[in-house]
C-alpha positions as CSV (number, residue, x, y, z in Angstrom):
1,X,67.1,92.1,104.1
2,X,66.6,94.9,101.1
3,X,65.8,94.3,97.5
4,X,69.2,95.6,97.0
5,X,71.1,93.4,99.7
6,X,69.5,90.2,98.0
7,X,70.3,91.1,94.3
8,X,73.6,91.8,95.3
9,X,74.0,88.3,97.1
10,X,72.8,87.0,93.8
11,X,75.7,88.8,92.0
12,X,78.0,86.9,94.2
13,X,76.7,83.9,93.0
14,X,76.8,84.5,89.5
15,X,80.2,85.4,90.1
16,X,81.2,82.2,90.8
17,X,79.2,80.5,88.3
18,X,80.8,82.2,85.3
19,X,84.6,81.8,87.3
20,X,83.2,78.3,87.2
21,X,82.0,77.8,83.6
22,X,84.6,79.9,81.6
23,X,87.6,80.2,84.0
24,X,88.1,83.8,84.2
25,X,85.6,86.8,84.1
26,X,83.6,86.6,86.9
27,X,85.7,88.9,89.1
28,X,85.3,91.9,86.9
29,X,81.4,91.8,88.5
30,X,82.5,91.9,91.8
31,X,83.6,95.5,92.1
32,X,80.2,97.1,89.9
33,X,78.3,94.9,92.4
34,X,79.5,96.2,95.0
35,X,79.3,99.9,94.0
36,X,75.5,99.9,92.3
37,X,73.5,97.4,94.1
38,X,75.0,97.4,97.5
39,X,76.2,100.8,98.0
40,X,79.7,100.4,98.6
41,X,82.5,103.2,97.7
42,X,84.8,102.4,94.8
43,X,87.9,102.2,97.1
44,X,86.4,99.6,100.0
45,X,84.8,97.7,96.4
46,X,88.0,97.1,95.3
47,X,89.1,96.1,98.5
48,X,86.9,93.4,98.8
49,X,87.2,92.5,95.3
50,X,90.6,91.5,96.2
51,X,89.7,89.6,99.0
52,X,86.9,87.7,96.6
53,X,89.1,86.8,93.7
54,X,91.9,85.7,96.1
55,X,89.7,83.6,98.2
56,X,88.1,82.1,95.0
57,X,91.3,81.6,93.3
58,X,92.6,80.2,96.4
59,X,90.0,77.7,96.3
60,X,90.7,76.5,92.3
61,X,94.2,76.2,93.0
62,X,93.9,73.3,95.9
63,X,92.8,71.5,92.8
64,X,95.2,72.4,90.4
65,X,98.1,71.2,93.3
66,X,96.4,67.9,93.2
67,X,96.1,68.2,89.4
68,X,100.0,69.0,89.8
69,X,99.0,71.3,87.0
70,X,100.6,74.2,88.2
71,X,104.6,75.8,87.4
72,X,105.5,77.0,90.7
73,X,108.8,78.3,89.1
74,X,107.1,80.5,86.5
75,X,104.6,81.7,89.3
76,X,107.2,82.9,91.8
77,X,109.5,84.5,89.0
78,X,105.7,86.3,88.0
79,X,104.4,86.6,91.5
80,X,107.1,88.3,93.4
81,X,107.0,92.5,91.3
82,X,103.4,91.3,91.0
83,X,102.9,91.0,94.6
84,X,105.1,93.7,95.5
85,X,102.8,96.3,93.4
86,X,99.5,95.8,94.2
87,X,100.5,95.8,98.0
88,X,102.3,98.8,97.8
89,X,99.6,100.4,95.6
90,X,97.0,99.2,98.0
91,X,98.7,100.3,101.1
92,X,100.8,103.5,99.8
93,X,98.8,105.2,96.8
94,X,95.2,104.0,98.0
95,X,95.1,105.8,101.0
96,X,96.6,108.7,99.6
97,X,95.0,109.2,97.0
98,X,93.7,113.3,97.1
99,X,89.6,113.0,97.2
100,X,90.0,115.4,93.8
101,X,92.9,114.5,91.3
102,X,92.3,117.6,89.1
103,X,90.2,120.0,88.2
104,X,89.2,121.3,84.5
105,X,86.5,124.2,84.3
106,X,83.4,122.6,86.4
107,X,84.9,119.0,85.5
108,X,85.9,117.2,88.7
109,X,88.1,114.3,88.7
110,X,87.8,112.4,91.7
111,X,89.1,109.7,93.2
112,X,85.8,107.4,93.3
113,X,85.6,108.5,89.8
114,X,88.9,107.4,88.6
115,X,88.7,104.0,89.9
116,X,86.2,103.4,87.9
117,X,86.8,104.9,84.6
118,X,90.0,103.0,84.8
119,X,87.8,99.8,86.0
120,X,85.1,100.6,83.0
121,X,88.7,100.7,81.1
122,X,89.7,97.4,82.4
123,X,86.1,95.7,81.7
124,X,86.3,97.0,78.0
125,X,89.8,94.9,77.5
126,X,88.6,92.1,79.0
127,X,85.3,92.2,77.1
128,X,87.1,92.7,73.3
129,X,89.8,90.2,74.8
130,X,86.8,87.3,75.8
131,X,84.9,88.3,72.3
132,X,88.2,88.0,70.2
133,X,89.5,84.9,71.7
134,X,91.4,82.6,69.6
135,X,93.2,79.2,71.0
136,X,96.5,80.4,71.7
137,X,99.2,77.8,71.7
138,X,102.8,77.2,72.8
139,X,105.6,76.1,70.6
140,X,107.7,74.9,73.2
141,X,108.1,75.3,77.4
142,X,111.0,77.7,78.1
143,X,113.1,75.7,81.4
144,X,115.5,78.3,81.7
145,X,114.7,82.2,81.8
146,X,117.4,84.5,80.2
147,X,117.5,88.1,81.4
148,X,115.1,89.6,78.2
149,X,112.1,86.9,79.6
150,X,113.1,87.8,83.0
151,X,112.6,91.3,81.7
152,X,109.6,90.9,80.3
153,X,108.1,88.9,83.1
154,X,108.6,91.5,85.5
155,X,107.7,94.4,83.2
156,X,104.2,92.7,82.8
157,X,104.0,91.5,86.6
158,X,104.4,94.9,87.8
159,X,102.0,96.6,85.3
160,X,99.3,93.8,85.9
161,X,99.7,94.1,89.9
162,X,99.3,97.7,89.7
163,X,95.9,97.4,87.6
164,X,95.0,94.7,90.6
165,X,95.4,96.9,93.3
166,X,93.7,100.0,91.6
167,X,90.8,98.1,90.7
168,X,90.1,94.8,92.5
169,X,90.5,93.0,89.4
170,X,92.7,89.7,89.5
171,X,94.0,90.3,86.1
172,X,93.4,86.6,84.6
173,X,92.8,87.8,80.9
174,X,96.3,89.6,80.7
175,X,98.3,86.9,83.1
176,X,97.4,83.7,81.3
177,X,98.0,85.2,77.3
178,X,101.5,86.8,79.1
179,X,102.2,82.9,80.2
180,X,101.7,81.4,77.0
181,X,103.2,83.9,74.6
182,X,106.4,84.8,76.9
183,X,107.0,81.6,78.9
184,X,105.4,79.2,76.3
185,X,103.7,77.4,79.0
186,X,101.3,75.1,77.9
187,X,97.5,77.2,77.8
188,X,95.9,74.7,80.7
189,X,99.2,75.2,83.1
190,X,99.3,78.8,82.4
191,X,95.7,79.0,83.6
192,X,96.7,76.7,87.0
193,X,99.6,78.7,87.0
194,X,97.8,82.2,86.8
195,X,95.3,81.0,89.4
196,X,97.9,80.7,92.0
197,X,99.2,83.6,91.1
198,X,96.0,85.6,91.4
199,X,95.3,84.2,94.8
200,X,98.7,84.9,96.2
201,X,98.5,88.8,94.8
202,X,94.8,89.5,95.8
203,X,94.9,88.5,99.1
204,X,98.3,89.8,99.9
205,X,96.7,93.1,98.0
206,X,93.8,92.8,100.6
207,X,96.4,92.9,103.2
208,X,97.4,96.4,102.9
209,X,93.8,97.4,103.3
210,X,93.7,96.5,106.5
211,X,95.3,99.1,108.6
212,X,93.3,101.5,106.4
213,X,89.9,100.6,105.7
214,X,87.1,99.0,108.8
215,X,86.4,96.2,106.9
216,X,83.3,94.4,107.1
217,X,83.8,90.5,107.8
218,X,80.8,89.3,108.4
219,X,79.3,90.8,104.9
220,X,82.8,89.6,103.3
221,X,82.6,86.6,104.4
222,X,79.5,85.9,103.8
223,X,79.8,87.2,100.3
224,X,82.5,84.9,99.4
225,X,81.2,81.7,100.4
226,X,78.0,82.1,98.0
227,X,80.5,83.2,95.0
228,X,82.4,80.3,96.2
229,X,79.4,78.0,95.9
230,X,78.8,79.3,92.7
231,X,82.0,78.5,91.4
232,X,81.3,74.6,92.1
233,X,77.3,75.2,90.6
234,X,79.5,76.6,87.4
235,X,82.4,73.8,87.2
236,X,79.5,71.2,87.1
237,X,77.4,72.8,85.0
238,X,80.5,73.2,82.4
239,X,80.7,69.6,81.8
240,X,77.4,70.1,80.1
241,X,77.9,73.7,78.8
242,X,80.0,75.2,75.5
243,X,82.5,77.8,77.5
244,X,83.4,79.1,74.2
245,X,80.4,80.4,73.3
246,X,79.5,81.3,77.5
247,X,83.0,83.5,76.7
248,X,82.2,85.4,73.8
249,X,78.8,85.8,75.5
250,X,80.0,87.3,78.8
251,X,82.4,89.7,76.4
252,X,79.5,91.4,74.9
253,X,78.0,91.2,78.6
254,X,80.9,92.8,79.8
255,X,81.1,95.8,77.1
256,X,78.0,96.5,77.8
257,X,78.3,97.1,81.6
258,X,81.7,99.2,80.9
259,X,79.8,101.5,78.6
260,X,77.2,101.6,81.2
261,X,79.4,102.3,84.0
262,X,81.0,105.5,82.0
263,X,78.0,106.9,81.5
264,X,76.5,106.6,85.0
265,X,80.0,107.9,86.1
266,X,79.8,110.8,83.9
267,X,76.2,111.6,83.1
């Protein structure tokens, strides 16, 4: 096993500790992982980002059923554009995506290139979202959805589902704030509730891959399990731990690595 391989296989276990001590986060390592230390192309990273962050989501909701924690009602009404976007983008734009989007003078915009300017993108939201963090809270649960929340719901379902299936990214940090501010659900159902939905889109996401890409199970699997492991290493260690300092922490982390991956990208 290469220096590489085992440094990656690391990453997938710090993946799941930080899922595990702050709740969110730890997906948006998965895909630079992928790409830097193991060698993977942008398009099969995202891939099995989706596959990761459903499986691990997957795994965190089994709790929150037992927990009966989470608002199935909300998550369907969310899940069903949400779901419907990142497969078709997975399945339809992926694998049609032209290997150069446009040219400028001797600039090249490719493909590989996009995915993950718009994932450096993505990582510098979530970073300045972690950092500015404040306790948001919910006046009062909305039973009964008029057609403006059903609006709005589905305007940010599809927009979050196609940011999922472009970059492998579950979309946590812009699902849970959406469930609190639009649905008023109280902050620790709407992160049961975004769980669930996170698992159902991923891995119905990573679905449309597979007529497309040869994917690698016994690396994926493999893969998963430790970031899975990690997630139960980073749930027990949080009893012990400050998340909210752990947050604000991984932001900075996280700005860091988008600025990082822009310039490798482009310089």
């Amino acid at each position: 096993m290469e220096l590489a391989e085992i440094i990656g296989y690391i990453g997938a276990l710090i993946v799941g500790l930080v899922l595990g001590l702050i709740g969110g986060g730890g997906s948006i390592l998965t895909v630079p992982i992928l790409v830097y230390f193991l060698g993977f192309s942008p398009i099969i990273a995202t891939s099995y980002s989706l596959f990761v962050v459903g499986s691990t989501a997957l795994v965190g909701t089994f709790g929150n059923i037992r927990k009966k924690t989470i608002d199935f009602k909300t998550a369907i009404i969310f899940a069903i554009p949400s779901i419907l976007t990142v497969f078709m983008v997975r399945s339809l734009v992926i694998p049609n995506l032209p290997d150069v989007l446009f040219t400028i003078g001797s600039f090249s915009l490719t493909n590989s290139l996009f995915i993950m300017l718009l994932f450096a993108l993505i990582m510098l939201l979530a970073g300045w979202s972690m950092i500015r963090s404040k306790d948001i809270t919910a006046d009062h649960e909305i039973k009964e959805y008029d057609s403006n929340h059903l609006l709005a719901i589905g305007t940010q379902a599809i927009g979050i589902g196609a940011l999922a299936g472009l970059v492998g990214a579950g979309g946590g940090f812009l699902i849970v704030p959406a469930l609190v501010l639009l649905v008023k659900l109280p902050i620790k159902k709407a992160i049961s509730t975004s769980l669930f939905i996170i698992s159902i889109q991923s891995l119905i996401g990573f679905l449309g891959d597979l007529k497309t890409l040869n994917i690698d199970w016994k690396f994926l699997i493999t893969f998963t399990i430790i970031s899975i492991i990690g997630i139960f290493i980073g749930l027990a260690l949080s009893k012990k731990i400050s998340a909210k300092g752990l947050k604000r922490g991984f932001g900075y982390f996280t700005l860091i690595m988008a600025v990082y991956i822009v310039y490798k990208e482009l310089f």
